[in-house]
Each structure stands twice: as structure tokens, then as C-alpha cells.
C-alpha positions in Angstrom: 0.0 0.0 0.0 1.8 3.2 -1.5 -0.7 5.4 -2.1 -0.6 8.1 0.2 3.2 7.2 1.1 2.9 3.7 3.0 4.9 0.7 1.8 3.6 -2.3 3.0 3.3 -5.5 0.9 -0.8 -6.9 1.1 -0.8 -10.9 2.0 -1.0 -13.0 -0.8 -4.4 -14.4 0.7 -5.8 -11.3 1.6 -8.8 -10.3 2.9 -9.0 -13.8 4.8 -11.1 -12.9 7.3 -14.3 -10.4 7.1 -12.3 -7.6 8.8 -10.2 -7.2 6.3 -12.5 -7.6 3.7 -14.6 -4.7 5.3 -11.8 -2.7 5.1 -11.5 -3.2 1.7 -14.4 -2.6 0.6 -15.1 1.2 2.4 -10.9 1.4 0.6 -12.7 0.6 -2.3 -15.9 3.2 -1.6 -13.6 5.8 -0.7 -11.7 5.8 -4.2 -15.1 5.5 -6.2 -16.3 8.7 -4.2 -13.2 10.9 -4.8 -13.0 9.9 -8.7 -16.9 10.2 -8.9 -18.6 12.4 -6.0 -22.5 12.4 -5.6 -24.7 11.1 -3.8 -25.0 7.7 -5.3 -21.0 7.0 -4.4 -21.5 8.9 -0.8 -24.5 6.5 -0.1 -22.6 3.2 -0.4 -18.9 4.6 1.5 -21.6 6.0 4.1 -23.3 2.8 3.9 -20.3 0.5 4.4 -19.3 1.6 7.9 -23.1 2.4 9.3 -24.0 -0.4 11.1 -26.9 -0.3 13.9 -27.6 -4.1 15.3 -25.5 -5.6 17.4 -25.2 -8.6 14.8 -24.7 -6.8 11.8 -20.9 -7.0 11.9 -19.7 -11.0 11.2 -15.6 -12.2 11.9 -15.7 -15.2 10.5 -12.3 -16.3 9.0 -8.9 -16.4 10.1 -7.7 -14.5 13.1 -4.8 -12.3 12.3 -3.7 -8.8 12.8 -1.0 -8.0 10.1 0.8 -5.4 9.3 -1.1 -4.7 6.4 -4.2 -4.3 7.9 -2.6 -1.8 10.4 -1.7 0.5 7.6 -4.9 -0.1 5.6 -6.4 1.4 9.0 -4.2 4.5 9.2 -4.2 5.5 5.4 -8.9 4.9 5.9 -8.2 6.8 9.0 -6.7 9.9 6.7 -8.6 9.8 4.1 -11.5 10.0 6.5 -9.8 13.3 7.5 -9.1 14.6 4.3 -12.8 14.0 2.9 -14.2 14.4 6.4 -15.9 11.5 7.1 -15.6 11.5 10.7 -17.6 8.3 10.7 -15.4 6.6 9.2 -12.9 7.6 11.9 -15.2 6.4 14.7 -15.9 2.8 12.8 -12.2 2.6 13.0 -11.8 3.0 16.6 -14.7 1.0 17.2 -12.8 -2.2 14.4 -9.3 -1.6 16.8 -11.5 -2.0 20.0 -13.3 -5.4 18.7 -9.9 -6.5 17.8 -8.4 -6.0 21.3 -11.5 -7.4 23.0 -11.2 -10.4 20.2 -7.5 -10.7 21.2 -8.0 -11.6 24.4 -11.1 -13.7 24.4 -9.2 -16.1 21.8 -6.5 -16.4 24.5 -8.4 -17.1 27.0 -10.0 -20.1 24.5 -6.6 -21.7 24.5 -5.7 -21.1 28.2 -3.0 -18.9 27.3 -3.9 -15.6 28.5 -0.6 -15.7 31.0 0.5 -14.3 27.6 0.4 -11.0 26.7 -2.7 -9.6 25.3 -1.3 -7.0 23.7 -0.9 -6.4 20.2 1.9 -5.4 18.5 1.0 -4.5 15.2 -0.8 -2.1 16.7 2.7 0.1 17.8 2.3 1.3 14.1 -0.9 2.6 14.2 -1.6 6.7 13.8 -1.0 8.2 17.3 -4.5 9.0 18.5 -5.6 5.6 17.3 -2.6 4.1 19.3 -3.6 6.1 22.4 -7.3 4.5 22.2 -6.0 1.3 21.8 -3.7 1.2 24.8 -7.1 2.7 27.2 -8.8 0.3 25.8 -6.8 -2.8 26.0 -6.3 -1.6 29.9 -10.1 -1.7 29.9 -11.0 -4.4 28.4 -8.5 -6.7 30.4 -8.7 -4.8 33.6 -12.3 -4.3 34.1 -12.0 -2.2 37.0 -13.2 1.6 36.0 -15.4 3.0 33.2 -13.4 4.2 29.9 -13.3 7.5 30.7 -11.5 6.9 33.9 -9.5 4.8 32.1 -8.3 6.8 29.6 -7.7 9.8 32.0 -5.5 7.5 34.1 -3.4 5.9 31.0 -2.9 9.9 30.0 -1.6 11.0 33.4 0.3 7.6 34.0 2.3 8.8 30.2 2.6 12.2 32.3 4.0 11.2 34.7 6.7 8.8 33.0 8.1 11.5 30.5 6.7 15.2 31.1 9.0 16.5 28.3 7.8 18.8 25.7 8.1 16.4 23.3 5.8 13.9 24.8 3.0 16.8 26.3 3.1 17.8 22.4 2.4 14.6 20.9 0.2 13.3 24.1 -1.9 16.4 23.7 -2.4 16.0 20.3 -3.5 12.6 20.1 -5.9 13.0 23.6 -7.4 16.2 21.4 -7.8 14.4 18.5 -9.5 11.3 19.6 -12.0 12.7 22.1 -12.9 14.7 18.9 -12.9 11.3 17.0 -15.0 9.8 19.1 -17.4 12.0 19.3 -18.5 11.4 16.2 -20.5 8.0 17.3 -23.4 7.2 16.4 -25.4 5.0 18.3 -25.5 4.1 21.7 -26.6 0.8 21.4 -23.7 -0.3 19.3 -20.8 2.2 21.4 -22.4 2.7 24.5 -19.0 2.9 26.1 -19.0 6.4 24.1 -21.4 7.6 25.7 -20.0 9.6 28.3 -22.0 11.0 31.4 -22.2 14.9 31.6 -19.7 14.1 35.0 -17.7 11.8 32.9 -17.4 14.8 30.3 -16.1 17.2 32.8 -13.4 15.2 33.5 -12.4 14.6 29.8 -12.3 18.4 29.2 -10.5 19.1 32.3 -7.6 16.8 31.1 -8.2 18.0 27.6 -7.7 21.3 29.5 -4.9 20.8 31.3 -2.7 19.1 28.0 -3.5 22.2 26.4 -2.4 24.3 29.0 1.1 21.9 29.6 1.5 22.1 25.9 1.4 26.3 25.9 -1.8 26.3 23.4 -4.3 28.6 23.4 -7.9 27.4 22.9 -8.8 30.3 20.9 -6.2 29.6 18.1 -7.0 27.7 14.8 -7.4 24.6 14.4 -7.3 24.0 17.9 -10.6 25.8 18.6 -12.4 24.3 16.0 -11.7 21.2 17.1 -12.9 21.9 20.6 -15.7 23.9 19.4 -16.9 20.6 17.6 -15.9 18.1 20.3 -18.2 20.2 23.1 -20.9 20.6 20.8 -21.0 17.0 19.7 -20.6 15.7 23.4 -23.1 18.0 24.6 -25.7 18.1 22.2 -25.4 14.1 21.8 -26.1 13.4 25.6 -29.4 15.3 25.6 -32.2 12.7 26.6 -29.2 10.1 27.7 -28.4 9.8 23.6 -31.5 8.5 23.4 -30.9 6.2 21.1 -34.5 6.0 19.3 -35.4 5.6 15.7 -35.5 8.6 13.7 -38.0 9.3 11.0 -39.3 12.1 8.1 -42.8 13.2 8.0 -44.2 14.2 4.4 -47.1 14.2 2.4 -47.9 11.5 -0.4 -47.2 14.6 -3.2 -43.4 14.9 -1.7 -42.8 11.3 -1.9 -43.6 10.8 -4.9 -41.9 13.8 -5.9 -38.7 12.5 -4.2 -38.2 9.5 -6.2 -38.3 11.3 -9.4 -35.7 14.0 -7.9 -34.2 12.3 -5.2 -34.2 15.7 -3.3 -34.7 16.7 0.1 -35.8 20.6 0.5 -34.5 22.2 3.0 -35.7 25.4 4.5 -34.1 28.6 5.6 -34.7 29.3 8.8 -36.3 32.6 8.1 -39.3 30.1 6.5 -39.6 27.8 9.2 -43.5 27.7 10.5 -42.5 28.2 14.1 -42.5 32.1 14.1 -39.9 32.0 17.6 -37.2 30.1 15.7 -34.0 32.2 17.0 -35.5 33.7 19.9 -36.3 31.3 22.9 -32.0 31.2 23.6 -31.7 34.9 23.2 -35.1 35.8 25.5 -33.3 33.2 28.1 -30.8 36.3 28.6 -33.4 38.7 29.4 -33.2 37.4 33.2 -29.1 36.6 33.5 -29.8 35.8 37.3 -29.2 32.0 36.4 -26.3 32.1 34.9 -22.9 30.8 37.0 -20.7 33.4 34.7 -20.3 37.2 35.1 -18.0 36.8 31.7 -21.1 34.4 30.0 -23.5 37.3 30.4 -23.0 39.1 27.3 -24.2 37.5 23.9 -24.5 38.5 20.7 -27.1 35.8 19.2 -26.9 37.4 15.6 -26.3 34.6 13.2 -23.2 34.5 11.4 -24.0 31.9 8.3 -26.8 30.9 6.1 -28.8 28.3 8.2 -30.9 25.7 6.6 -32.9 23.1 8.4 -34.3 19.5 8.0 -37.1 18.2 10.9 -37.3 14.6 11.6 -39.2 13.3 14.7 -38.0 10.8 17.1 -41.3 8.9 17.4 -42.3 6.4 14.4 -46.0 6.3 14.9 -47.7 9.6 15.8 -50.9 10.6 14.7 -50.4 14.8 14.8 -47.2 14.3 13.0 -49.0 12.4 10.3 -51.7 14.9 10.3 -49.7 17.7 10.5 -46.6 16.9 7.7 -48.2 13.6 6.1 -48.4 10.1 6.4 -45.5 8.9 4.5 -43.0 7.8 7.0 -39.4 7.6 6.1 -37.9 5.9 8.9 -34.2 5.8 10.0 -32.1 3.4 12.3 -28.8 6.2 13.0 -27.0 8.8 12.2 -26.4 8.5 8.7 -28.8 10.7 8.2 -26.2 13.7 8.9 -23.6 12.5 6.6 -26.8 11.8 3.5 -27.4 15.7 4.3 -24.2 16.8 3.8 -23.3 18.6 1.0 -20.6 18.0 -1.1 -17.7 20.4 -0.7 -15.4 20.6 -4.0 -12.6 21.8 -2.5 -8.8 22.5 -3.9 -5.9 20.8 -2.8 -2.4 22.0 -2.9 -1.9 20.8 -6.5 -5.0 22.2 -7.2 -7.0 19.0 -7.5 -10.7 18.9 -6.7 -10.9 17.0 -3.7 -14.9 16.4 -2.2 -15.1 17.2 1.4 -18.2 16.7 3.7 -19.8 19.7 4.8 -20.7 20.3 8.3 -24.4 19.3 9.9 -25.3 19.6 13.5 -27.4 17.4 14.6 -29.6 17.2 18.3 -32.6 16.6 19.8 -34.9 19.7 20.3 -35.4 20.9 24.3 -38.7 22.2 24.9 -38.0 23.1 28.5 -36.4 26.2 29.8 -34.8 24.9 32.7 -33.2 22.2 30.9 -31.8 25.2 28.4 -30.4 27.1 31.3 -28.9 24.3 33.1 -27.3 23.1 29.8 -25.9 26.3 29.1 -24.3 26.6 32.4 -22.8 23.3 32.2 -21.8 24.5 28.6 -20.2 27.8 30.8 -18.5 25.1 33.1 -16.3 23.1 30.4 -15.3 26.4 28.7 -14.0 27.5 32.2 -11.9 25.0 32.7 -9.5 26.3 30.0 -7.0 29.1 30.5 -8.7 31.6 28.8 -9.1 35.3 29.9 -12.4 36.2 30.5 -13.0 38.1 27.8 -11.8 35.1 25.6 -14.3 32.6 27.3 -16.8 35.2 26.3 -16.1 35.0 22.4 -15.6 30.6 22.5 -18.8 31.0 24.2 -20.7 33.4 21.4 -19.3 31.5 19.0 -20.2 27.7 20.3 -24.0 28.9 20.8 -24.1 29.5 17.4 -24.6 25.6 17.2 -27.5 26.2 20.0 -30.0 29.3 19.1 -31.6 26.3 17.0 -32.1 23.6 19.8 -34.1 25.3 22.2 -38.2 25.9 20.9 -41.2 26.7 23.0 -42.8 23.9 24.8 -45.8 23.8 22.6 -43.9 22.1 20.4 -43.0 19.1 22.3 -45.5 16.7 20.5 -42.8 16.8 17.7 -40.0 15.2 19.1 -37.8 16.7 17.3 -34.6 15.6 15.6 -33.0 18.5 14.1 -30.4 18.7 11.2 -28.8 22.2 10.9 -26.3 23.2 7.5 -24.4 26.1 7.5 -23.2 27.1 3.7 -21.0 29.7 2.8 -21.2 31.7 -0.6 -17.4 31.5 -2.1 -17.7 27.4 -1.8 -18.4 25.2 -4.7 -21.3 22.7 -3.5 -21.5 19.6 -5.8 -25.8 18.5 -6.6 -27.2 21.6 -4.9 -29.3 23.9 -6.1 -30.0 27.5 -4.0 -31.8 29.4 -6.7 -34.9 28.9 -4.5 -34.9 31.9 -2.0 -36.6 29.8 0.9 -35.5 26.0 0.0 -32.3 24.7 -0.4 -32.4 21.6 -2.5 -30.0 18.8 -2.2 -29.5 15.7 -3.9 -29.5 12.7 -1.6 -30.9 8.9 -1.2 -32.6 9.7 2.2 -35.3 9.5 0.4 -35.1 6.0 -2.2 -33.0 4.0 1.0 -34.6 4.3 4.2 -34.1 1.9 6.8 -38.0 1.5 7.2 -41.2 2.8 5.7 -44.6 3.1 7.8 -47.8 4.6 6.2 -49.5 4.9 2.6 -46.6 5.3 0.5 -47.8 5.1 -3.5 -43.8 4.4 -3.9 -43.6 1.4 -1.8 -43.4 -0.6 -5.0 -40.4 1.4 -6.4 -38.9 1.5 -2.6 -38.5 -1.9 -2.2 -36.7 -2.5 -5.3 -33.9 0.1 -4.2 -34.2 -1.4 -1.0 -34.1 -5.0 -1.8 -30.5 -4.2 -4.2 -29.0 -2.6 -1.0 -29.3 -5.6 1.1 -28.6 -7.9 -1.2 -25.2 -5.7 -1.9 -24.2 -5.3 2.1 -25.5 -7.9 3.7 -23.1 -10.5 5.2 -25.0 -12.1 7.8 -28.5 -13.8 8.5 -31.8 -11.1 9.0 -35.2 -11.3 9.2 -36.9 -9.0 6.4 -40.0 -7.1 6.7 -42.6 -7.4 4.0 -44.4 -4.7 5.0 -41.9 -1.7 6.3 -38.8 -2.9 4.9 -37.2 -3.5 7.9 -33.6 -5.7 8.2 -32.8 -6.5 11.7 -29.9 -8.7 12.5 -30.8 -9.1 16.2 -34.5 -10.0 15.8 -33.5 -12.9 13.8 -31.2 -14.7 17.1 -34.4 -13.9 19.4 -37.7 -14.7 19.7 -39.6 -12.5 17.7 -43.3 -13.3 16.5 -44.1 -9.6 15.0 -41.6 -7.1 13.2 -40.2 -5.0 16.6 -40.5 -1.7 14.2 -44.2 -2.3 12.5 -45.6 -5.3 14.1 -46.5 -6.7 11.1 -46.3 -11.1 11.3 -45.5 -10.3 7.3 -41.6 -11.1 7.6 -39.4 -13.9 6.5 -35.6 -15.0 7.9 -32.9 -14.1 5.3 -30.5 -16.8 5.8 -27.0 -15.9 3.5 
């Protein structure tokens, strides 16, 4: 593998296992979505490292860890960056912690686990990659704290070995960089170990703090604060409701759906056009009364927004009547987070030779508070991370205006609480050249995607079913790699029903489904 400046020669009988033929197949995806970006390409790379149920993943074949498949990880892991796919990034944490976990339970099988369970391919991996696998192989083998503790202690245990400023400059980096990585889960069923208590979190940032500080950064300085910006907001944002974890679904009328699978287009509106009249204000009006903030230096916001802001709604309930009454009865229904990286739009940016390199734009994603308390409390714990950082006060004040940019849209008026609301938020810039957009339209932003043809589920009277199931059926035909039951009736694959006891569907309760057995 040579392609990005790492020589090392593939096994003659590689992929040999399903790992590595996993890996070669999002290698694969990545290639056919920087020679040919759209939405087509984007939808199987996205596709390739999105998996929900707790079965979906198989290992059969040969244990191994080689060499090769350490660098096939690294060069994934910077492509990821360079297109920024920052799933991809997580699924690759998430293959080097199955692999550890896998490494010792096969030890243990042959009553050799007096051996070490390290391993040492895995010296050559990228260093925040490394620094994950070392917390989590003390984890994993240990068993006696949660991983945030034990990362904090592997950090401060490094510390305390070498505190030159060599190692605080590579230690800080890697710590920064995979909190930020991490962040970037998706679902808490499948990385539940990722999902952090707000306590938890404070003692992540305070370390992430303190390297920064040992290292003589400032958080206000690019591209440091952009990462930090991100890894808050994510963090934050994500452990609403205990990332909840339920399904996520789209709302629209028989007309759109049809409409959508002539187009394949989701409209997105300007926030300007949204029906809820407050959008903007219920953050702001919180302000009016600064009695509850914690922060003398928090007290002074300017909530103007700084980009163009366009917004998709999704619901977090599947079956609800004022939903379907309100925004139709065609239910597109999703099982994660693939949804944000579907939305994205396509960046064409340039590279230093001046190639056109695609590049995922940034979505925030959260779930909608309709309560004020909950806002204020939030905020203040927001107030609390950013103090930990040695910032003057007047620079806490700007990380903090800028950071509740990524909030004034999360907070709406309780009235709205039937919703549920999953929110997706772009922000676009003028001087960047989007790839299958069009924003001719002054209130919708129209954006080529397959949200719309590959759903994870459908529920309601969809006059497209017909034309649904066809995309739907080619998609698990192409992906699959171990047994499911199918729905006949919402489309459903789950690769965890299928090892249980099921009678009904668990999405539609329909009996209509058969076993899929590959």
C-alpha cells in the first residue's frame, strides 16, 4: 500500500477474514467517491461503515492482525480526514476495540492468557488511534473503571513517565484528537462505552484542559478551537435525553414522496421560512433574566447569526398521529446517524496541487429541548467546560458566542413538544463550490440525496412502496453479510430479531416477515 506514502506489501491471501475484507471494501468506496462524488457514491462509503444491530458485523475467517491491515487502517483513518468523514474515523476506533476485545477472548479459548494480550501490530498505528487502543486494551483486560476513567489514568500515567515537551506535544495532540474522534459516534446501542455521562465529560475536558495548557496552546487559536468547538458541541448536544438512542423518522405528504423518487431531493428550509415564528429567539429571550447564569463573563451574547442556516425536521417517534396529520403520512424511517452524513453537501474543495478533492460539509445534529430549565442548566454546564480552559475572560466570552451558534436552534417553546424533534442544521458559505445543490430557491435549499429511495424502514400509505423496495431490496442484497429477518411490510432488516424470539416485526408489528439466511 503506496498510495498516500505507506509501503507495505498486502498478504498474498488477503482479505481472509471479514475484517479485512470490510476494510477493503469502504478502501474501495472511498476511491469511487473521490474519482466520482454524488450522492450515489456517498451513499454506499456511508453505507459500508453504518452499522446499527449488534449482529450486523460478522468475523468469521482467520484470526490475524497484520501489518497490512494496520496501515490499511491508518491510510482509511486519513482519508476520513481529508474527505471528512468523521464516521469513518469512529468505525475505525470501534474495528481496533473489537480486535483488542477479540485478542483476548481467543487467549483465553486456548488457556493462554498468562501471555500478553497486547498487540503489536498495533505500535504502528496513527498516534490517537494508538492512544485509544492502549485505554482500551487496559479496559478491556482490567475491568475495573469505566473508559473515561480509564483513559484519564493511561494519559496522566504517560505524564508522569516522560513530562517532556516532546511527549506533552504529541500526548496532547493525540488525547485532542481522539476525544474529537469519538465523538462522532453514532449509536449508543452499538458504542455505549462512548457515551459519556455529563460528569464523565467534565473530567475529559478538564484533562483536555490541562494538556493544552502543559502544551502552551491557546484554545482560541485555529485549528485548535475548531476542534474543541466541535468536540463540546457533539458531546453535549449528543447526551441530551441520555443519547437517546430512538429511531428517527421524516414526516411528508404523499405529493413529496412521490416527488422524491423522481428528484431524489430533500428541500430544506431557511430558517427565516420555518413555520415556528420564535425560531431564533427562545435562547436569546433566556438572557433577558441573566440571574441563572454561573458566569459574570457568559453574560454578554451577541445571538446574531453569522452563516446561512438551513434546516431538515425529523421526529424521534415512528408512529404519531399529529405528525402524520400535520406533515403527512408517508414515513421515512431511519435506524442512526447516517442521516447527517446523507445531508451533507458535497464540498469541491482545492488541494495544494490544485485537484478537486470532495469534502463533507458540516451538519449539526440534536434533539430539540422544549423546556427552559433544561436550556439554562445546559448552558451553564456548557459555561463550566469552557472555564476550565486558560482563557481570559473576555476570551471565554467569544468561545462561548461562537459555540451557541450551534444552540440558538435547539431550544423551541414547549408547545412544540408533540414533535419530538430531531433536528439537522447546514451552515453554507457563498465563495464554496457545492457539488448536486441547487439555492436558486430563496426559501429551499435543494440537495441531492438517497434519504429519500434507501430508508431503513417505511410506515404509512406510500404510493412508492413498489419502487422502494426495489432500491431497498439491491441494498441488502449488496451489504449484507450475515443472516436477518426482512419485513414485507416496512422494509425492515434486523440482524438481532432474527437470534431472538420475535413473532411480529419490533419496528411495524406486522407477522408479514421472513428469515434471510446468506
Amino acid at each position: 500500500m503506496d498510495d498516500i506514502g505507506i509501503e507495505v506489501s498486502k498478504p498474498s491471501d488477503w482479505p481472509a477474514n471479514q475484517k479485512e475484507c470490510a476494510l477493503e471494501n469502504i478502501y474501495n468506496g472511498i476511491v469511487k467517491f473521490i474519482d466520482n462524488p454524488g450522492y450515489e457514491t456517498k451513499e454506499v462509503l456511508v453505507s459500508l461503515v453504518s452499522d446499527y444491530d449488534l449482529n450486523q458485523r460478522p468475523y468469521l475467517g482467520l484470526h490475524r492482525i497484520t501489518d497490512y491491515e494496520v496501515a490499511m487502517i491508518n491510510v482509511l483513518y486519513l482519508y476520513a480526514g481529508m474527505i471528512n468523514l468523521n464516521t469513518l474515523k469512529a468505525y475505525l476506533y470501534e474495528i481496533i476495540g473489537i480486535t483488542t476485545r477479540r485478542q483476548k477472548m481467543i487467549l483465553q479459548m486456548v488457556e493462554e492468557f498468562s501471555q500478553s494480550s497486547e498487540i503489536g501490530q498495533y505500535k504502528h498505528l496513527l498516534p490517537s488511534l494508538k492512544l485509544y487502543y492502549i485505554a482500551y486494551q487496559q479496559f478491556t483486560v482490567l475491568k475495573n473503571r469505566n473508559l473515561a476513567d480509564q483513559i484519564i489514568d493511561i494519559v496522566n500515567q504517560a505524564l508522569q513517565v516522560d513530562s517532556s515537551e516532546e511527549t506533552v506535544f504529541n500526548l496532547t495532540h493525540a488525547y485532542v484528537t481522539m476525544i474529537n474522534d469519538i465523538s462522532y459516534f453514532r449509536s449508543k446501542k452499538r458504542t455505549g462505552i462512548w457515551a459519556f455521562s455529563r460528569d464523565d465529560l467534565s473530567k475529559l475536558f478538564g484533562l483536555e484542559a490541562k494538556l493544552v495548557k502543559l502544551n502552551k496552546e491557546s484554545a482560541m487559536k485555529r485549528p485548535l478551537k475548531g476542534v474543541l468547538m466541535t468536540t463540546i458541541s457533539n458531546y453535549i448536544l449528543k447526551s441530551r435525553n441520555n443519547y437517546n438512542d430512538n429511531y428517527i423518522c421524516k414526516y411528508i405528504s404523499k405529493e413529496v414522496a412521490e416527488s422524491s423518487t423522481r428528484n431524489h431531493e430533500i428541500w430544506m428550509q431557511k430558517i427565516e421560512y420555518l413555520n415556528d415564528k420564535r425560531e431564533l429567539k427562545v435562547v436569546p429571550e433566556l438572557y433577558a433574566n441573566k440571574q441563572w447564569l454561573d458566569f459574570d463573563w457568559a453574560k454578554n451574547i451577541d445571538f446574531t447569526p453569522k452563516r446561512d442556516y438551513y434546516v431538515s425536521s425529523f421526529s424521534k417517534t415512528i408512529k404519531n398521529d399529529d405528525m402524520s396529520g400535520r406533515y403527512g403520512q408517508c414515513i421515512y424511517g431511519y435506524k442512526d446517524e447516517r442521516i447527517a452524513e446523507l445531508l451533507a453537501p458535497i464540498w469541491m474543495r482545492r488541494s495544494k496541487d490544485n485537484k478537486a478533492i470532495p469534502f463533507f460539509s458540516q451538519v449539526v445534529s440534536y434533539d430539540v429541548i422544549y423546556n427552559v430549565q433544561e436550556a439554562k442548566q445546559e448552558i451553564n454546564y456548557l459555561c463550566t467546560i469552557i472555564d476550565k480552559f486558560d482563557l481570559r475572560p473576555d476570551e471565554k466570552n467569544v468561545f462561548l458566542e461562537e459555540i451557541l451558534q450551534y444552540w440558538i436552534l435547539s431550544v423551541k417553546d414547549k408547545k412544540w413538544e408533540y414533535e419530538h424533534e430531531r433536528r439537522y442544521v447546514l451552515f453554507l458559505y457563498d465563495d464554496y463550490n457545492y457539488a448536486e445543490l441547487d439555492r436558486s430557491d430563496e426559501r429551499f435549499l435543494k440537495l441531492k440525496t438517497s434519504l429519500f429511495i434507501l430508508p431503513d424502514f417505511i410506515l404509512g400509505d406510500n404510493s412508492s412502496k413498489q419502487y422502494l423496495k426495489i432500491m431497498i431490496d439491491n441494498k441488502r442484497d449488496a451489504i449484507s453479510t450475515r443472516d436477518y429477518m426482512f419485513c414485507e411490510d416496512c422494509f425492515s432488516c434486523d440482524f438481532d430479531a432474527i437470534h431472538g424470539t420475535y413473532n411480529i416485526c419490533p419496528i411495524c408489528g406486522s407477522k408479514n416477515f421472513r428469515k434471510v439466511i446468506l
